[in-house]
N, C-alpha and C positions, 0 to 999 in steps of 0.2 A: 361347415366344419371349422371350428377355431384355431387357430393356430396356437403354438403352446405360450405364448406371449399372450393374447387375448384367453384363452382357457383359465393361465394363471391369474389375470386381473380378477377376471367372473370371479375366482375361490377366493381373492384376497377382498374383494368389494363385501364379501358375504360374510367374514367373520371380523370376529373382532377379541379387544383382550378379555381373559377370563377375570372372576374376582381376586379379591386382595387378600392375602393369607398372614399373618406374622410369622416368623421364623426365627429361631437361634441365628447368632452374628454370622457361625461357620456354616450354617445350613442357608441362610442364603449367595454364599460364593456361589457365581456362573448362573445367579438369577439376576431378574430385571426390577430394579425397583420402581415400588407404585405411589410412590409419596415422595415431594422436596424434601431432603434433607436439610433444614434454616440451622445455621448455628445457634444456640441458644447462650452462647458467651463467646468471649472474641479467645483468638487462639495465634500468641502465647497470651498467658492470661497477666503476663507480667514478663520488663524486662529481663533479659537474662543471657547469661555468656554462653557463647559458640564455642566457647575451646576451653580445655585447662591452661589453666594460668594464673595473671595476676590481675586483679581489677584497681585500674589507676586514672589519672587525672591528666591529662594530654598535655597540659602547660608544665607540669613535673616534668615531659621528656622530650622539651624542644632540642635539647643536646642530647644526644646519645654517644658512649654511652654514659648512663646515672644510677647511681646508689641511692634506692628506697626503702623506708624501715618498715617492714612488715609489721601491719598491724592486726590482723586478725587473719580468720581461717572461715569460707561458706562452703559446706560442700556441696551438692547437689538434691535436693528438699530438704536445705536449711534454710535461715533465716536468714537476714543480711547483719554483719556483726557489727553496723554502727557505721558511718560517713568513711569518706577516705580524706583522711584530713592532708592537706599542702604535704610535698613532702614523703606521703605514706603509699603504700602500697596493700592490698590484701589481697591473698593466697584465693582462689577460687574454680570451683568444678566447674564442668559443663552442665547447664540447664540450672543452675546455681542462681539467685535470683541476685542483680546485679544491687552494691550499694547504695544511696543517694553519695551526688560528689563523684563518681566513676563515671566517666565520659568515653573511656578505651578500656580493652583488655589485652593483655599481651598474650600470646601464649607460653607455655612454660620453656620450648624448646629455643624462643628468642632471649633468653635468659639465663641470671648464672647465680647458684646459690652461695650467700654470703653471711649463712647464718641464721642472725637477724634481720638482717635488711636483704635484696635482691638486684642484680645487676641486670636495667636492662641495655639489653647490645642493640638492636633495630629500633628503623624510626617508627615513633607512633602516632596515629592520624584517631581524628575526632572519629568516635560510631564505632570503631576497629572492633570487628571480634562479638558482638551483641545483637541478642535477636530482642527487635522491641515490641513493645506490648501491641498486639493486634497487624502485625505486619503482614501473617499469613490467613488472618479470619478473622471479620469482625463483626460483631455478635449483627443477627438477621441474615447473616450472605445464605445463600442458596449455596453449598456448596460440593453440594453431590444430586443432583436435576432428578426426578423423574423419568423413567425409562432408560437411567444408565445400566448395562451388564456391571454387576459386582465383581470386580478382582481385586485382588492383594491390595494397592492404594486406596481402593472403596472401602474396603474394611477398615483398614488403619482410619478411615477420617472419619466412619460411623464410630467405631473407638473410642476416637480422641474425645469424641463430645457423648461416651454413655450409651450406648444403643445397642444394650445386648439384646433386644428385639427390631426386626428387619422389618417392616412391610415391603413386603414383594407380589409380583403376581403370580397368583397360582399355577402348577403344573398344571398341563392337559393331560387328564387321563385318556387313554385310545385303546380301545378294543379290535383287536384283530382275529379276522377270522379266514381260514381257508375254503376252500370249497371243491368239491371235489368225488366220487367214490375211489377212484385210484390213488386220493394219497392213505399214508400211512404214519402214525406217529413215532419221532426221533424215540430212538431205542426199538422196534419193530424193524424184524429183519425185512427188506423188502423182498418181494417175488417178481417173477416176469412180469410188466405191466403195470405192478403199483411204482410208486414217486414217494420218498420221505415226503413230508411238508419242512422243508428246509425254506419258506417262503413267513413263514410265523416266526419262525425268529432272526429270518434278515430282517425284517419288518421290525421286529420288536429293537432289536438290536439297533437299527437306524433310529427308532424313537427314542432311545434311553440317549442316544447320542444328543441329541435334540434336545435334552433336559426334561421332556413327556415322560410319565409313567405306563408304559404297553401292559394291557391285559391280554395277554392269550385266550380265547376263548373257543379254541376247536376247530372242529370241521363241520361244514353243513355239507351233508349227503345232496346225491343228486334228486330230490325230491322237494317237492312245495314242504310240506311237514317240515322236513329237516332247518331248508331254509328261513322257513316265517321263525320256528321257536330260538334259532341261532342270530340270525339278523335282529328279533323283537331284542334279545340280552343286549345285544353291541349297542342298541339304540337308546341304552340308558348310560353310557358312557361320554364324556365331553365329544369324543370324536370316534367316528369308526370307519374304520379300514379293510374290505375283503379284497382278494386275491382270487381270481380265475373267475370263469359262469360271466363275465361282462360282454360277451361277442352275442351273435345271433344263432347257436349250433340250440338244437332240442332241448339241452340239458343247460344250457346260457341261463340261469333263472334267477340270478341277481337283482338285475332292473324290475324284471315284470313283478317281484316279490315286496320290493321295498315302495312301489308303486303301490300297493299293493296294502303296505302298513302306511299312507300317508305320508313316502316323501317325493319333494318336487325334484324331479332332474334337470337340471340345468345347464348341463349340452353330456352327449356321448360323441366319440370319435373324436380324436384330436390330429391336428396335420402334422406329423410327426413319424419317426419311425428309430428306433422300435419304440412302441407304447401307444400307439395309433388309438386302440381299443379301450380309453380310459372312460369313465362315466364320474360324475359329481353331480350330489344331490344334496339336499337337505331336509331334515326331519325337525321344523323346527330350527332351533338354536343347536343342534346338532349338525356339522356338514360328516356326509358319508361320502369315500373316495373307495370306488371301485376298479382297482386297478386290474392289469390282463395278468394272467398267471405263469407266464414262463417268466421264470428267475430272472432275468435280465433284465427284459422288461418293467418287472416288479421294483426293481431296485430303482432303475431311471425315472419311473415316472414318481417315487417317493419323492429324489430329489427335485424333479422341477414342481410338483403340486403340491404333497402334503407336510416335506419339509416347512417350505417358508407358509403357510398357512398355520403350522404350529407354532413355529417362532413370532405370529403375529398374535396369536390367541396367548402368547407365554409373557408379551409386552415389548420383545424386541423390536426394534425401529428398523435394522437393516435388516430383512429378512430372504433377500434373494442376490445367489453366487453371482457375484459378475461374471462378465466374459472381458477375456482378455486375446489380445494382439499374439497368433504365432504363427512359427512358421510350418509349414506341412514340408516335413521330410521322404515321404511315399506317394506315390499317384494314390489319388481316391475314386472309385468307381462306384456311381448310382443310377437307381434309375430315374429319372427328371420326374418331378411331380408332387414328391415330397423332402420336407425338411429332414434329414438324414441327421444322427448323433456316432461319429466313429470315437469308439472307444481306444484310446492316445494312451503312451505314456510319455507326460512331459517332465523334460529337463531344460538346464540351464547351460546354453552354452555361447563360448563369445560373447556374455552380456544381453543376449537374446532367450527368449526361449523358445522351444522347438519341441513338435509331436511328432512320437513314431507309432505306428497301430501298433496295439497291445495284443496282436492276434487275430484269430477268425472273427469275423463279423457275424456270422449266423446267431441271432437270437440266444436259439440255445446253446450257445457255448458261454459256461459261466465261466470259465478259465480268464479269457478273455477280459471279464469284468474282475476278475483278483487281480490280472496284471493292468489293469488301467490307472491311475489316480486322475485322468479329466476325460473331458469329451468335447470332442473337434462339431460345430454345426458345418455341415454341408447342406449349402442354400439349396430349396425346392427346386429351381428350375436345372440345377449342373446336374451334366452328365459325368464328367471328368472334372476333377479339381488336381491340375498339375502337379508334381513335387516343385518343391519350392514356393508354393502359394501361401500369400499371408492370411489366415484364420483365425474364426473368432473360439476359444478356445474358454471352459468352464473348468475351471480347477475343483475336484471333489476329495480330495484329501488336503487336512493341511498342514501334511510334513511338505508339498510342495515349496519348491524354494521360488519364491515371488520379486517379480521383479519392480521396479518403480515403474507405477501405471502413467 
């Protein structure tokens, strides 16, 4: 049996990035780009002033202050209006492209209007005030890498250089499917005994988060039939995800079905708890994640398996939450044998941070997994993990407030 460290290598060793799609500039924000961005000309593309003011001649202002005769006006995509001759000064925007003969610019607020001419009051130094030509790109840089996440500043520098087409890596599309005869679908009142499937759209819900596109695709009844025609759909999907039928009870028929359509399993059982009863396979170029069907379970083992397996297939480089350093505020009680997950909620205190249990432990208490944002590992062989014990702790929201690791 693997433990969820070796489980998650097997699923990350097994896939890999989907292909390359183009996109609109704004439909790739929060994608991974799949191509060097080379600059294809240097960037600024010419000298040019940092500030409004005056573009002047640095030997004009070894005294300050000095009276210079204004000789022209550039504003910003203008032209340059001619030299700055001994003596002269001209009027100029920011992004303005600087004159030939302008060595400095003042800005305007070190300066005093005198009409024609302009007073400047500050000393002024060689370069002052001027962005020069290729100082921030120059034509060939690499200057947005493959497999960067696109935000705000990624945008602006595909922008700068024309790139209202993105290549990025494609979404994984993921078909999830429940299984079950006791669930019931969201909007169906339920009765004694059936269950909403409220496990299809945390699922889906955790994919969208992901930047995956989830297809819902049902329920498979408790029967081979049900199963083969439900599983064969999910299997035309980049990735498919079932919920419950993973254990070994009569009605378990997950494995033996997908067996069954030609995929190889690649371990069931993980050392872990809760989520013990997780199964990975692959059909092909497709990996299938059969996760256990109580809600809690379902959620946890998203994050540790099929999360970073989609963010690897979407072209992400970092694809797995670290653990971090906390401290355990509550005694923690197990039984020795397996790798425990207590569902925490951490804060920030004293410069540290610290986990409290977010509530009952039992599986099915979803409560529990609302009030959590991480989760506390409690090592296989403890029985008792003291209060006050330092833990390695997985941040799963992130409003958490993060400390310096």
């Amino acid at each position: 049996m693997p433990s969820f460290t070796e489980a998650r290598s097997i699923i990350l060793d097994r896939v890999a990035p989907l292909g390359v799609e183009r996109v609109g500039i704004l439909e790739a924000v929060g994608r991974v780009l799949a191509e060097n961005l080379i600059a294809p000309w240097e960037m600024p593309l010419c000298d040019n002033s940092a500030m409004d003011g005056f573009a002047v001649r640095a030997d004009d202002c070894g005294e300050t202050p000095v009276s210079l005769k204004v000789t022209g006006y550039i504003p910003a995509g203008g032209r340059p209006a001619g030299p700055v001759e001994p003596g002269c000064a001209i009027r100029i925007m920011t992004g303005a492209p600087v004159p030939s003969g302008c060595d400095a610019v003042v800005p305007v607020e070190e300066t005093e209007d005198e009409g024609d001419a302009v007073r400047i009051m500050a000393t002024v130094a060689r370069r002052q005030h001027i962005r020069f030509k290729g100082e921030d790109v120059a034509t060939g840089d690499i200057v947005v890498p493959r497999g960067t996440l696109l935000q705000p500043p990624e945008i602006s520098m595909l922008a700068s250089f024309g790139k209202a087409l993105v290549p990025v890596f494609r979404k994984a599309r993921v078909a999830i499917l429940s299984t079950g005869d006791e669930l019931v679908e969201l909007g169906e009142s339920p009765a004694p005994g059936t269950i909403i499937n409220s496990n299809a759209l945390s699922l889906a819900a955790a994919v969208r988060q992901c930047g995956a596109e989830p297809v819902i695709i049902g329920i498979a009844r408790d029967n081979r039939e049900s199963h083969r025609e439900k599983l064969a759909e999910g299997l035309k999907a980049d990735v498919l995800i079932t919920s419950a039928g993973v254990s070994a009870g009569d009605r378990d028929l997950v494995r033996d079905v997908l067996a069954e359509l030609g995929a190889e399993q690649l371990f069931w059982k993980v050392d872990m708890k809760p989520g013990g009863p997780t199964a990975f396979s692959m059909h092909g170029p497709v990996p299938v994640f059969s996760l256990p069907g109580n809600p809690v379970s379902t959620m946890i083992t998203f994050e540790f398996f099929v999360r970073p397996a989609l963010l690897r297939m979407m072209g992400h480089s970092r694809v797995v939450r670290p653990f971090v350093k906390a401290t355990l505020l509550e005694e923690a009680r197990k039984k020795p044998g397996k790798v425990n997950f207590l569902r925490v909620q951490a804060t920030e205190r004293d410069g540290r941070l610290v986990a409290s249990t977010a509530g009952e432990q039992h599986t099915g208490i979803l409560r529990t997994m609302v009030n959590a944002n991480a989760l506390v590992l409690l090592p296989r062989e403890a029985s008792v993990v003291p209060a006050g014990s330092e833990v390695e702790m997985m941040i799963l929201r992130d409003d958490v407030t993060m400390l310096e690791r």
